[in-house]
N, C-alpha and C positions, 0 to 999 in steps of 0.2 A: 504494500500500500504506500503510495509514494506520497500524495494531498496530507499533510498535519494541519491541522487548524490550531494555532494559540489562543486562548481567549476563556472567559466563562458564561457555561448556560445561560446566566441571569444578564450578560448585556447584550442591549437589544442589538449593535451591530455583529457580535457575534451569530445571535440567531439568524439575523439576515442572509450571513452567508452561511451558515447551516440549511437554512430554507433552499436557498440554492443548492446546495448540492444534493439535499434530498429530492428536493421539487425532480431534476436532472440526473437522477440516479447514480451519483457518484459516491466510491466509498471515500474514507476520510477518519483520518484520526485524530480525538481532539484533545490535546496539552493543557489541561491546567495551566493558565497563568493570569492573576489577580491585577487589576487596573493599578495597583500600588505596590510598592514592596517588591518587585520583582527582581527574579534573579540577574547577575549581570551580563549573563552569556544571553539575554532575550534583545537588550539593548543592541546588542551587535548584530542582531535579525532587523530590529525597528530602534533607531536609535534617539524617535520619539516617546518612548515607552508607551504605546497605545496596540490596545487591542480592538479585534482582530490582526493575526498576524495570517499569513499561509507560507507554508512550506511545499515547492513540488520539484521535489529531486533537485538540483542544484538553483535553482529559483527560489527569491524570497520576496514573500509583498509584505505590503502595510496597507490598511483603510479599508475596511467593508466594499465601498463603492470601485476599488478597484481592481480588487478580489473578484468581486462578480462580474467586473467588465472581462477579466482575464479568463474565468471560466467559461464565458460566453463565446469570448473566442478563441480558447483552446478545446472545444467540442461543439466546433456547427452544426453538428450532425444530429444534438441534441436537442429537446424541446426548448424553445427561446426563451426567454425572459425580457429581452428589451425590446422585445417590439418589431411587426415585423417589416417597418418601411422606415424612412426617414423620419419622419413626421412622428411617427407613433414612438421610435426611438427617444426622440426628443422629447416628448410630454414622458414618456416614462423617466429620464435624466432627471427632469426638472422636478417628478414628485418627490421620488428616491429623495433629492435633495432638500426638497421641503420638508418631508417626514423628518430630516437626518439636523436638519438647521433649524427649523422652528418648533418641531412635537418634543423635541430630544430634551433639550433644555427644560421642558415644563412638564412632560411626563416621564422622562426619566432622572434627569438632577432636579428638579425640586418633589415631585408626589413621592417616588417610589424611593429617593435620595432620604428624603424627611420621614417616611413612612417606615420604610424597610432597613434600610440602610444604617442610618443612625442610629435608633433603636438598638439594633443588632450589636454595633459598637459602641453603646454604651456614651453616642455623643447627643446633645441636644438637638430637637427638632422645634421648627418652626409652623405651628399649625396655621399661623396666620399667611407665612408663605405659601403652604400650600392651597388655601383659600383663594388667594389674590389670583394664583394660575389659573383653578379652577374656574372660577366665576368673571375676571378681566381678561383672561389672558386666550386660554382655549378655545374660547367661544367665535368671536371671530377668523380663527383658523380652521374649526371644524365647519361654521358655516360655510369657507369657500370650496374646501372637501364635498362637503355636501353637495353644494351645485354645481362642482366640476364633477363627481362622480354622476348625478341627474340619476336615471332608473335605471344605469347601465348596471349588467353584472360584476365587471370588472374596472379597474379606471379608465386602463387604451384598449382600444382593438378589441374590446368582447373575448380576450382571454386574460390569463394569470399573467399578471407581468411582476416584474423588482418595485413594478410602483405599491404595489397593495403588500408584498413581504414589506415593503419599509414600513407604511401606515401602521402596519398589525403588528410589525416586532415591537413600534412603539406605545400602541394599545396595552398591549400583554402587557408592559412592564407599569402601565397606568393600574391597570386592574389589580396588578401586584401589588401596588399601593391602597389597593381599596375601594376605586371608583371606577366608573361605566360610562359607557357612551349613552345619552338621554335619547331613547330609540322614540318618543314623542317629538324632540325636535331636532334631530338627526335620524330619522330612519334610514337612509340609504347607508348611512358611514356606518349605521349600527347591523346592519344587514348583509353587509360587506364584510362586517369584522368578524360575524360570526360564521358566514361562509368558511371564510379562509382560517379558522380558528377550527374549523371542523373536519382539514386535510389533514390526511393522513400522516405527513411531513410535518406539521405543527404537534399536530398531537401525540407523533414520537420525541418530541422535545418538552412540551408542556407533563408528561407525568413525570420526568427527572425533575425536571424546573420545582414542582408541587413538592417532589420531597425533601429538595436542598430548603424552600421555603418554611415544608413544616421542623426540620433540625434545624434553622437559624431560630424558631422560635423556640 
């Protein structure tokens, strides 16, 4: 098996390219390695200290989003992910990106950072932080999810793209905090999540996920 994946279950770029490579049938070994604290032979892989890493045979990345551009075109032959014209390419880029630059921050370093996180380690949490994303901050990003999604199945192209693994990796780790998408005034984002929360590929990652969750507590 030559693909190592560095990184942990619980972050959401990690999943993403886990999602990838299940989605695409690939097998893949995955390295424990903690967003802090890490060993000093991982920095000579990523000398950002950030996870996701990949390893494939004398090849090394860094970044979620470039990990899955790599996979993508190191097996064409494979079911696609991004899309399958220009156009559709490019809307898939741009959500991948929004999921990764504006959900990320607010559902995974503040909800599931304050909720899970800190707790865990014994540091202070900010419920009022949390609050402020929630009710200021989210709402206007899911609305425009929402009517850029419209009654479609998928975001592009009426199939699975990297655009809905991003959305949902960052979902998962919201819900890991405690809350939900409001399926009264989001139904398609909330209908979308549960889709894709119900493949087969998620859900061989979400029963590890639930146990490392219930041993942290």
């Amino acid at each position: 098996m030559s693909l190592i994946v560095y990184g942990v279950p619980l972050s959401p770029f990690v999943r993403k390219v886990r999602l990838c490579l299940a989605e695409r049938g690939l097998d893949y070994q995955l390295e424990i390695i903690f967003p802090f604290d890490q060993p000093s032979w991982f920095l000579e892989l990523n000398p950002l200290g950030r996870i996701p890493a990949l390893k494939d045979g004398d090849l090394i990345l860094a970044d979620s989003s470039v990990i899955c551009q790599y996979l993508e075109d190191k097996y064409p032959d494979l079911t696609s992910l991004l899309g399958q014209n220009a156009e559709d390419r490019a809307k898939v880029r741009w959500l991948e990106k929004y999921a990764d630059y504006e959900l990320a921050p607010l559902t995974t370093f503040i909800i599931f950072q304050h909720r899970v996180i800190n707790p865990r380690n014994k540091k202070s949490s900010d419920e009022n932080i949390v609050q402020s994303a929630l009710v200021d901050k989210l709402p206007v990003h899911f609305d425009y999810l929402e009517q850029t999604l419209g009654n479609a199945e998928f975001f592009v192209g009426d199939r699975l793209s990297l655009a809905d693994l991003a959305f949902t990796s960052q979902m998962i780790n919201m819900e890991h905090g405690g809350e939900h998408i409001d399926k009264q005034r989001w139904p398609n984002l909330a209908a979308l999540f549960a889709r894709i929360k119900a493949r087969p590929s998620m859900q061989g990652l979400l029963n590890n996920e639930h146990e490392i969750l219930s041993s942290m507590k």
